[in-house]
C-alpha positions in Angstrom: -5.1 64.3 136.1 -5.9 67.3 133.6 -2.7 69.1 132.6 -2.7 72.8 132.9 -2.4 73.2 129.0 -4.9 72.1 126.4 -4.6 68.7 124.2 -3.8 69.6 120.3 -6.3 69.2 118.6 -4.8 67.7 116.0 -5.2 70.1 113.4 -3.1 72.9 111.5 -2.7 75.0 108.9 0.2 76.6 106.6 0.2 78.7 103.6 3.1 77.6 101.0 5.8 74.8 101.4 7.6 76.5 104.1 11.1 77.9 104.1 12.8 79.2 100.9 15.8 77.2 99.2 18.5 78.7 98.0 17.9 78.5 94.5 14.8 80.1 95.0 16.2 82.8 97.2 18.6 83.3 94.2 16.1 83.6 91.9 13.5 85.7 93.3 16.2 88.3 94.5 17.6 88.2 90.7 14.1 88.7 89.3 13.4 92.0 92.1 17.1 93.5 91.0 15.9 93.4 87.6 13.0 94.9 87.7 13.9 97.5 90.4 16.7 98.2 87.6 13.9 98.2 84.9 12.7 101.6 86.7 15.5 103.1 85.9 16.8 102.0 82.6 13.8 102.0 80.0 15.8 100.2 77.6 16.3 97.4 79.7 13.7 95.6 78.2 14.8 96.1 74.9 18.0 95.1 75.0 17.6 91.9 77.1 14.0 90.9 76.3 12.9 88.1 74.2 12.7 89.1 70.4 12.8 86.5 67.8 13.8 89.5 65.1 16.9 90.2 67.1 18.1 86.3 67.9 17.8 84.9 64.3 18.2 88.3 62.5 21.0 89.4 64.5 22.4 86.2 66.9 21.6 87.8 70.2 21.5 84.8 71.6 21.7 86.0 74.9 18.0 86.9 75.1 17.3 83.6 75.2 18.0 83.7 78.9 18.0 86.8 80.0 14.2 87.4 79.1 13.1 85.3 82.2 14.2 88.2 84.9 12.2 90.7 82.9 9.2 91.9 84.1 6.4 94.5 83.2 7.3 98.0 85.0 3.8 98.6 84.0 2.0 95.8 86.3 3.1 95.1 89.8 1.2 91.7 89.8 3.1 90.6 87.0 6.5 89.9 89.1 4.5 89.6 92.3 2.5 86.7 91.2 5.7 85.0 89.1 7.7 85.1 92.7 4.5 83.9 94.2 4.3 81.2 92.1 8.3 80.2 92.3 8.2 79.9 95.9 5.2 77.8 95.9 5.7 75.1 93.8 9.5 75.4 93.2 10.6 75.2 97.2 9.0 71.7 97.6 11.0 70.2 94.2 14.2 71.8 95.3 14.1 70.5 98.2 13.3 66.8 96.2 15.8 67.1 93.7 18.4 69.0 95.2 20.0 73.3 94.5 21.9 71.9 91.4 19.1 69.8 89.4 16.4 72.2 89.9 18.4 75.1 88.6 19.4 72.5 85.7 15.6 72.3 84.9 14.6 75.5 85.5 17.3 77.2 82.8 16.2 74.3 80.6 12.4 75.5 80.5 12.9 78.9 80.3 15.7 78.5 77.1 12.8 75.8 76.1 10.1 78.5 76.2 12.0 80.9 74.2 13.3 78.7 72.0 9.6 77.4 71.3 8.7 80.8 70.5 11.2 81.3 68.0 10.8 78.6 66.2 6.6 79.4 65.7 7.7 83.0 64.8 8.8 81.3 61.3 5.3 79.8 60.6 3.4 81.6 58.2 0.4 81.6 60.3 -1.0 85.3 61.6 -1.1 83.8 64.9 2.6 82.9 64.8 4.3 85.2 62.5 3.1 88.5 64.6 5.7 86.6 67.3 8.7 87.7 65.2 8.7 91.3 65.5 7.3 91.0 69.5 8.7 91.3 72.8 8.5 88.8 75.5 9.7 89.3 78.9 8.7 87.2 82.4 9.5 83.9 84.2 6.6 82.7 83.5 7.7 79.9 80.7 10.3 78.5 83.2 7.1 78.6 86.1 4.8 76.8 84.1 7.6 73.7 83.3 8.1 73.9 86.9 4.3 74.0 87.7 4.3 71.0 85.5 7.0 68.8 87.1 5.1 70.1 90.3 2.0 68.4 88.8 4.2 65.0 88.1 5.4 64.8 91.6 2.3 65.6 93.6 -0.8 64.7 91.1 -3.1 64.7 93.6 -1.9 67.7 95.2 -5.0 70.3 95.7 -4.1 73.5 94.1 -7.0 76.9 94.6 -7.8 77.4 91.2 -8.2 81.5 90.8 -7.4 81.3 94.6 -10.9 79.5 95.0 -11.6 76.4 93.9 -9.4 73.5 95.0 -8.6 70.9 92.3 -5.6 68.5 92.4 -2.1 69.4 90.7 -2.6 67.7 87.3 -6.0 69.1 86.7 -4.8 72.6 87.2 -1.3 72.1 84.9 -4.0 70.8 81.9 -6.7 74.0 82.5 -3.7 76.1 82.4 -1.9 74.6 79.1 -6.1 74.6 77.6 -6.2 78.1 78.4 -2.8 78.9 76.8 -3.4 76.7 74.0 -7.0 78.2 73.1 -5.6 81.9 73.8 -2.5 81.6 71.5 -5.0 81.8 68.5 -7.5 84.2 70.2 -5.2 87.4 69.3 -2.7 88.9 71.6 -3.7 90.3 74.9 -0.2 90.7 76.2 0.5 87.7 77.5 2.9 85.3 76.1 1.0 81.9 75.8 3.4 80.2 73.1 6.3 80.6 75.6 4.2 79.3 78.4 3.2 76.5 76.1 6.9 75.6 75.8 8.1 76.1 79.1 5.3 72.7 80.0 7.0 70.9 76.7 10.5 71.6 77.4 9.6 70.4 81.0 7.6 67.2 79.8 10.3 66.5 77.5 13.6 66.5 80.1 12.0 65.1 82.7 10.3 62.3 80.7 14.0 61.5 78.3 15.4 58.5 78.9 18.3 59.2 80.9 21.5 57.9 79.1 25.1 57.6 81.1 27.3 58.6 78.0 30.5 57.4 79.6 28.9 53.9 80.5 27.6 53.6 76.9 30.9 54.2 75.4 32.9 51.7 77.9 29.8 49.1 77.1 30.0 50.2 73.1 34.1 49.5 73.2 33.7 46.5 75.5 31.2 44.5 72.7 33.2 45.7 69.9 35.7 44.0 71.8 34.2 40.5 72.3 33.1 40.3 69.0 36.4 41.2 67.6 37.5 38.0 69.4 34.7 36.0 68.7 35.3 36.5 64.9 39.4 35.7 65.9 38.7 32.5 66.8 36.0 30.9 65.7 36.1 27.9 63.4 33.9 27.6 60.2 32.7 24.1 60.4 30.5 23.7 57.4 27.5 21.6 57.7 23.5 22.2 56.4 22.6 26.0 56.9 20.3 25.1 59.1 22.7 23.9 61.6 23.2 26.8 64.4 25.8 24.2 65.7 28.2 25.4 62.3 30.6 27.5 64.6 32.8 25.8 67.5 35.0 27.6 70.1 
């Protein structure tokens, strides 16, 4: 007997990865305070903005971090389609990793973007040196190394290139880094393509290091020092042809 209410059809669809995480609901409200804040304060920016003049010329090192909840008062988008971004690709690794490892990585390519950027400032290259006296502001280094763990994860992942064209995950991550690469020596156009460069390296980079347990290492380090220690103690130099590996008994 027919039931009164239709069969599914077996087919759905969704927009994003669903509810937000905390650390994303952290970061998104930080990132709105900020800018709301930049309305109000123009020298916001100035003081807490990405500047490789003012980190190696006069140790603000703070800038380092703080330069990921800037965004342009001039261009709504910019923020709007950082957050977008976040959510997107950041809710579904969260989730995966877990609150404390995500935030880990995050802060790690977002001081890695900066960081890359201040170290090309010192090259004597027009493309690099103009960096030294600049400004850099946005989340967007820390997006790209997440977009690029995001690509790791979920290669095969489609992804609507200019909100058009699907392609999957990794194909996207290496047309953005192309773009970036290519437009880092095209002349500026406001957009900071070194940092997003090294937000993909520093997230390449920490998520590809071997992963070492320091206090195993030094209990394994102190445990052969040991046995050797012994070894040497008591073994018995027995002479014989050099050739003999039967010249030590225990």
């Amino acid at each position: 007997m027919r039931g009164r209410y239709p069969a599914p059809s077996g087919l759905s669809y969704s927009f994003g990865p669903g509810g937000i995480t905390p650390a994303i609901k952290a970061l998104i409200i930080a990132n709105i305070a900020m800018f709301v804040a930049g309305w109000f304060s123009g020298t916001l920016q100035e003081w807490l903005g990405m500047r490789p003049a003012a980190v190696a010329g006069e140790g603000q090192l703070w800038r380092l971090v703080t330069y990921m909840f800037l965004h342009s008062r001039e261009s709504f988008f910019h923020i709007l389609f950082n957050m977008l971004a976040l959510w997107m690709f950041g809710v579904e690794l969260e989730r995966m990793w877990g609150t404390r490892f995500f935030v880990k990585f995050y802060f790690v390519c977002g001081v890695g973007a900066a960081f890359t950027t201040l170290v090309l400032s010192f090259i004597p290259i027009a493309a690099f040196s103009s960096l030294y006296g600049s400004l850099t502001i946005g989340a967007s280094g820390a997006i790209f190394g997440v977009l690029l763990a995001y690509a790791l994860y979920f290669p095969h992942r489609p992804i609507l290139l200019m909100l058009l064209f699907p392609i999957p995950a990794k194909y996207f991550v290496m047309i953005m880094g192309g773009i970036s690469l290519l437009s880092t020596f095209g002349g500026p156009d406001g957009l900071a393509h070194t940092t997003h460069l090294g937000g993909l390296a520093a997230g390449y980079i920490y998520l590809k290091k071997p992963r070492i347990n320091i206090k195993a290492e030094i209990q394994y380090r102190f445990l052969k020092w040991r046995i050797n220690r012994m070894r040497r103690k008591f073994d018995v130099y027995t002479g014989g042809r050099p050739d003999d590996i039967n010249r030590r008994v225990h």
